[in-house]
PAPAKE-46243 format. One record per atom (N, C-alpha, C): residue number from 1; residue in three letters; x, y, z. Coordinates in Angstrom, 3 decimals. Example, Ala and Ser with C-alpha at 12.3 -4.5 7.8 and 13.67 -1.06 7.14 Angstrom:
(1 ALA (13.190 -5.690 7.800))
(1 ALA (12.300 -4.500 7.800))
(1 ALA (13.200 -3.300 7.800))
(2 SER (12.850 -2.250 7.080))
(2 SER (13.670 -1.060 7.140))
(2 SER (12.900 0.030 7.870))
***
This chain:
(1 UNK (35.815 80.458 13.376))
(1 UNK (35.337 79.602 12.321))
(1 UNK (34.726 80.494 11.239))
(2 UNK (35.308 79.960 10.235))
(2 UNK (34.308 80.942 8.882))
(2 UNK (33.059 80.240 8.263))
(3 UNK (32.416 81.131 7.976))
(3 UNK (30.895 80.460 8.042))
(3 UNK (30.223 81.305 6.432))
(4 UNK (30.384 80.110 5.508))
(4 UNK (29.591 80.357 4.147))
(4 UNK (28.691 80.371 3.825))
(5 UNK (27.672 81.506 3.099))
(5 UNK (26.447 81.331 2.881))
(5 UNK (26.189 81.213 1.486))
(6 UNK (25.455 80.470 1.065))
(6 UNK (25.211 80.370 -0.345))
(6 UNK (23.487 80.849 -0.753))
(7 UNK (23.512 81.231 -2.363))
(7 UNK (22.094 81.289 -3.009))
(7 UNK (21.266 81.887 -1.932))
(8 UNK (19.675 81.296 -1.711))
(8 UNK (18.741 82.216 -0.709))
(8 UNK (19.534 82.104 0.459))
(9 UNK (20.306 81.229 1.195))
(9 UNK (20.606 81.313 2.350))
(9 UNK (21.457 82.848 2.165))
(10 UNK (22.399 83.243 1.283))
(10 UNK (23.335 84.264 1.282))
(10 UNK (22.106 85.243 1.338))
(11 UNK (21.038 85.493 0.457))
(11 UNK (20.033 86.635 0.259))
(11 UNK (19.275 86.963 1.427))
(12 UNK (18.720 86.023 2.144))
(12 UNK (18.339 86.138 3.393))
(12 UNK (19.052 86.957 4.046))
(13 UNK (20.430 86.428 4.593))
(13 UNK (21.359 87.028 5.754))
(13 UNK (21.485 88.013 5.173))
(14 UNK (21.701 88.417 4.543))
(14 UNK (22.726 89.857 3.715))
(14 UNK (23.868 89.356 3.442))
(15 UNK (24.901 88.464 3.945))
(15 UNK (26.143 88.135 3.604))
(15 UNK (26.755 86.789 3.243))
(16 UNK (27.576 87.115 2.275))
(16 UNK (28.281 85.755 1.851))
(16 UNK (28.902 84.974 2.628))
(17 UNK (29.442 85.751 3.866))
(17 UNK (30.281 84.874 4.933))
(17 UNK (30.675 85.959 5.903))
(18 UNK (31.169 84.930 7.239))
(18 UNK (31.358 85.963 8.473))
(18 UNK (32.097 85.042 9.222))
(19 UNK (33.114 85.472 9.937))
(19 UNK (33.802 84.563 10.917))
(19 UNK (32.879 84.647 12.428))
(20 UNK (32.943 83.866 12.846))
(20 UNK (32.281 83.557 14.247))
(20 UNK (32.814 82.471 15.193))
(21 UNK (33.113 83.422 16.436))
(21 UNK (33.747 82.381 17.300))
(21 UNK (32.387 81.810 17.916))
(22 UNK (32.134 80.593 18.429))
(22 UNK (31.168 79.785 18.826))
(22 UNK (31.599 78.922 20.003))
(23 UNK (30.931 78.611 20.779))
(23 UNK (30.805 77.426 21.670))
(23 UNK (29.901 76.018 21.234))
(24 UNK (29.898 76.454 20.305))
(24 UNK (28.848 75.487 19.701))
(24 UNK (29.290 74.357 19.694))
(25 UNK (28.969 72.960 19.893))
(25 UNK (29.668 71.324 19.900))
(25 UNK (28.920 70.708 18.761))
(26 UNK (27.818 70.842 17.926))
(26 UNK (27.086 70.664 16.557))
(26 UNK (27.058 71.933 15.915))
(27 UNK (26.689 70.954 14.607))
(27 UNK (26.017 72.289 13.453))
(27 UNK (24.636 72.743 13.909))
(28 UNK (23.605 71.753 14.161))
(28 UNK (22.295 72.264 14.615))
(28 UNK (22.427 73.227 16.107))
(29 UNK (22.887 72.876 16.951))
(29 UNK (23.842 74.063 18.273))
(29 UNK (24.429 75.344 17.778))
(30 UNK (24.863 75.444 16.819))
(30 UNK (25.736 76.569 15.869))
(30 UNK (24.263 77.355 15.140))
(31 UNK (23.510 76.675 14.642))
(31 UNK (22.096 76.798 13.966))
(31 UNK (21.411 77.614 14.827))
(32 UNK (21.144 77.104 15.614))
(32 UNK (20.581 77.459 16.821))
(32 UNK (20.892 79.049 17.563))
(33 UNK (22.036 78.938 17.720))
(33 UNK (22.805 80.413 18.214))
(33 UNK (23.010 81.178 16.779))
(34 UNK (22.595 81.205 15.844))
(34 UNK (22.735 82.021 14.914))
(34 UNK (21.401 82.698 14.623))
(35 UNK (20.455 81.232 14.508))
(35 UNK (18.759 81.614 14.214))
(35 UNK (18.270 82.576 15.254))
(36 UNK (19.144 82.569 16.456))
(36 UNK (18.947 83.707 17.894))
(36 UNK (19.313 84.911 17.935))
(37 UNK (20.377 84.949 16.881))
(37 UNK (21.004 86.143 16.727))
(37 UNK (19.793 87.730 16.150))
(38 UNK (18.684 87.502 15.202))
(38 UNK (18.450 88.253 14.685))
(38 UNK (16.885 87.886 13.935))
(39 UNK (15.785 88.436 13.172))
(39 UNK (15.265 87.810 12.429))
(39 UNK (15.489 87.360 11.413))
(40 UNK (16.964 88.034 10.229))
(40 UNK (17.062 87.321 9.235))
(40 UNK (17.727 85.811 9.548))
(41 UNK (18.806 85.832 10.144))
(41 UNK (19.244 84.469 10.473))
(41 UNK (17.910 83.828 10.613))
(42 UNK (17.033 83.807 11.342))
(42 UNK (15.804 82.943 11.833))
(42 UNK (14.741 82.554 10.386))
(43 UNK (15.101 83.534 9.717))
(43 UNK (14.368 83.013 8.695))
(43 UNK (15.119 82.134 7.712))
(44 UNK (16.571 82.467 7.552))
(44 UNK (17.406 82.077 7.114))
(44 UNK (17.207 80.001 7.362))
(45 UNK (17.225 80.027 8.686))
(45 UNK (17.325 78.693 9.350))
(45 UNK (15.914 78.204 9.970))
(46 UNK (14.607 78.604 8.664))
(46 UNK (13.622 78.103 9.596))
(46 UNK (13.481 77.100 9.384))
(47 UNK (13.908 76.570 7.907))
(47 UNK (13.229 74.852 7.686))
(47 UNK (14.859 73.679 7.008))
(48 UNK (15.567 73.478 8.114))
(48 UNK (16.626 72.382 7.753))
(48 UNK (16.737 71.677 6.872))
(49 UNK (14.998 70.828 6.832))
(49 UNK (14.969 70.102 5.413))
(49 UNK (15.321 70.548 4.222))
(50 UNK (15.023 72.151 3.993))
(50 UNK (15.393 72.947 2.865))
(50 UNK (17.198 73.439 2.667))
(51 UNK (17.849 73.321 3.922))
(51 UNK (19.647 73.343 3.818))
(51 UNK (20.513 72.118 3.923))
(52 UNK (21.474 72.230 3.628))
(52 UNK (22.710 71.655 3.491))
(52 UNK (23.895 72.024 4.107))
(53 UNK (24.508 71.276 4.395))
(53 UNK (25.454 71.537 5.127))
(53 UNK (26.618 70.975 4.563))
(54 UNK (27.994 71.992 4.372))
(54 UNK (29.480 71.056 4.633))
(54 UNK (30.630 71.488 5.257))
(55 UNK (30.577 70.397 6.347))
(55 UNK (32.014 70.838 7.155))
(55 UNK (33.710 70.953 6.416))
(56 UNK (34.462 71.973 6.187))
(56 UNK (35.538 71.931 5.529))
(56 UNK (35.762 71.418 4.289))
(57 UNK (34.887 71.714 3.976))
(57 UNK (34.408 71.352 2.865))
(57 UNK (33.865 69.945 1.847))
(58 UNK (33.340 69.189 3.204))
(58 UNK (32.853 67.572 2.877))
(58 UNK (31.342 67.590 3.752))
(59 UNK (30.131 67.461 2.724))
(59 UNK (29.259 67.164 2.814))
(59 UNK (28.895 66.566 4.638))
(60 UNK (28.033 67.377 5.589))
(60 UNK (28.111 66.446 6.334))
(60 UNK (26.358 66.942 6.845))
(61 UNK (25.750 66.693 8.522))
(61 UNK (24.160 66.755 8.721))
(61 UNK (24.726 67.543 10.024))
(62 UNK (23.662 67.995 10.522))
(62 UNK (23.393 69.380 11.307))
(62 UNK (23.916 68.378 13.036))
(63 UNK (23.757 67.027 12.883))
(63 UNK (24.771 66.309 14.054))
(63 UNK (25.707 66.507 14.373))
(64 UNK (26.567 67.033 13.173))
(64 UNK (27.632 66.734 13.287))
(64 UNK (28.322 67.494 14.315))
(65 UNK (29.620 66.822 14.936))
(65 UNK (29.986 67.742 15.746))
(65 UNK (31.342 68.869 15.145))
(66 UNK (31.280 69.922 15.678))
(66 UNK (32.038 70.757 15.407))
(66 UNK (33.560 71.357 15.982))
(67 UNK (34.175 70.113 16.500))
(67 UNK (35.599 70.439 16.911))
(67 UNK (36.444 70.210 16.085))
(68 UNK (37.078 71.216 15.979))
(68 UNK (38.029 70.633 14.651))
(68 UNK (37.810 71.660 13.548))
(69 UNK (36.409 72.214 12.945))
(69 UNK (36.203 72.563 12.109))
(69 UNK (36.549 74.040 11.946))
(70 UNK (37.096 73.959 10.773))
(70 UNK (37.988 75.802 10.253))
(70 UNK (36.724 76.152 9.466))
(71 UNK (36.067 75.542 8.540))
(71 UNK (34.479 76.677 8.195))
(71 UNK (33.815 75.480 7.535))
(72 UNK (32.441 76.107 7.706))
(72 UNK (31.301 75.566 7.772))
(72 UNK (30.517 76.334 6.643))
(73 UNK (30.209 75.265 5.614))
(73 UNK (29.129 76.119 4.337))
(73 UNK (27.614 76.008 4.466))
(74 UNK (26.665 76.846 4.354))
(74 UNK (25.202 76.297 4.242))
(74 UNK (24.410 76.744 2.806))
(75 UNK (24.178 75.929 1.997))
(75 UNK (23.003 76.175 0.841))
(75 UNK (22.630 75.558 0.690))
(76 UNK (20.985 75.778 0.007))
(76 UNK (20.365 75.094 -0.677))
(76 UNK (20.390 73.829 -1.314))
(77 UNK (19.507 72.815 -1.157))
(77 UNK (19.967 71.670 -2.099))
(77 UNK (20.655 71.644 -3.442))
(78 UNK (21.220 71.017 -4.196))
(78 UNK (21.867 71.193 -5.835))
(78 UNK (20.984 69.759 -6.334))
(79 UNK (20.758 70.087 -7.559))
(79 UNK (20.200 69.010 -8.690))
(79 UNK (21.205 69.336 -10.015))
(80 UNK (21.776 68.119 -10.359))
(80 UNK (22.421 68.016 -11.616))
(80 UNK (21.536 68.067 -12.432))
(81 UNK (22.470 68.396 -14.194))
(81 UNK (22.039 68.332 -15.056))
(81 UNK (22.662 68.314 -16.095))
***
Protein backbone atom coordinates (compact mmCIF):
# COMPACT_ATOMS: atom_id res chain seq x y z
CA UNK A 1 0.00 0.00 0.00
CA UNK A 2 1.32 3.52 -0.72
CA UNK A 3 1.02 5.82 1.96
CA UNK A 4 0.90 9.88 1.37
CA UNK A 5 2.03 12.43 3.53
CA UNK A 6 1.07 15.87 3.23
CA UNK A 7 2.11 19.65 4.74
CA UNK A 8 3.27 19.12 8.71
CA UNK A 9 2.33 15.55 8.49
CA UNK A 10 5.10 15.25 5.40
CA UNK A 11 7.63 17.64 7.73
CA UNK A 12 7.30 15.61 10.69
CA UNK A 13 8.07 12.14 9.02
CA UNK A 14 10.77 13.32 6.71
CA UNK A 15 8.85 11.88 3.72
CA UNK A 16 6.32 12.49 1.17
CA UNK A 17 5.39 8.84 0.84
CA UNK A 18 6.49 5.19 1.42
CA UNK A 19 5.01 1.91 0.43
CA UNK A 20 4.16 -0.36 3.35
CA UNK A 21 2.97 -3.74 3.50
CA UNK A 22 0.56 -3.91 6.64
CA UNK A 23 -1.71 -6.27 8.39
CA UNK A 24 -3.58 -3.61 9.36
CA UNK A 25 -7.78 -4.13 8.97
CA UNK A 26 -8.36 0.02 9.80
CA UNK A 27 -6.75 3.26 9.25
CA UNK A 28 -6.53 3.91 13.08
CA UNK A 29 -4.75 -0.06 13.25
CA UNK A 30 -2.41 1.20 10.33
CA UNK A 31 -2.01 4.55 12.69
CA UNK A 32 -1.20 2.69 15.29
CA UNK A 33 1.65 0.42 13.77
CA UNK A 34 3.19 3.38 12.24
CA UNK A 35 2.99 5.81 15.48
CA UNK A 36 5.15 2.43 16.86
CA UNK A 37 7.44 2.52 14.35
CA UNK A 38 9.64 5.48 15.57
CA UNK A 39 9.33 8.94 17.41
CA UNK A 40 8.68 10.98 14.40
CA UNK A 41 5.73 8.90 13.19
CA UNK A 42 4.43 9.26 16.96
CA UNK A 43 4.52 12.71 16.81
CA UNK A 44 3.38 12.75 13.45
CA UNK A 45 0.05 10.81 14.74
CA UNK A 46 -0.32 12.27 18.18
CA UNK A 47 -3.58 14.18 17.86
CA UNK A 48 -6.24 12.59 15.02
CA UNK A 49 -8.47 15.45 15.57
CA UNK A 50 -5.71 17.51 13.87
CA UNK A 51 -5.54 14.73 10.49
CA UNK A 52 -7.40 13.64 7.72
CA UNK A 53 -7.64 10.94 6.02
CA UNK A 54 -8.36 9.56 2.25
CA UNK A 55 -8.67 6.17 1.15
CA UNK A 56 -7.81 6.01 -2.79
CA UNK A 57 -8.38 8.91 -2.95
CA UNK A 58 -12.07 9.62 -1.34
CA UNK A 59 -12.27 11.31 1.86
CA UNK A 60 -12.85 8.70 4.51
CA UNK A 61 -12.27 8.36 9.09
CA UNK A 62 -9.55 6.38 10.78
CA UNK A 63 -12.63 3.33 10.99
CA UNK A 64 -12.39 2.71 8.07
CA UNK A 65 -11.46 -0.55 7.03
CA UNK A 66 -8.58 -1.20 4.87
CA UNK A 67 -9.06 -4.15 2.40
CA UNK A 68 -9.06 -3.24 -0.80
CA UNK A 69 -7.08 -0.16 -0.44
CA UNK A 70 -3.99 0.67 -3.07
CA UNK A 71 -2.96 4.09 -0.93
CA UNK A 72 -3.90 5.91 1.78
CA UNK A 73 -3.29 9.95 2.12
CA UNK A 74 -2.90 11.81 5.56
CA UNK A 75 -2.97 15.84 5.99
CA UNK A 76 -3.93 18.40 7.71
CA UNK A 77 -7.35 19.87 7.63
CA UNK A 78 -8.02 22.34 4.28
CA UNK A 79 -10.16 25.66 4.60
CA UNK A 80 -11.34 27.27 1.36
CA UNK A 81 -11.08 30.50 0.12
Amino acid sequence: MDILYFAWVRERIGLPRERVETEAATVADLVAELASREERYALAFADLAALRVALDQELSDFAAPLAGVREIAFFPPMTGG
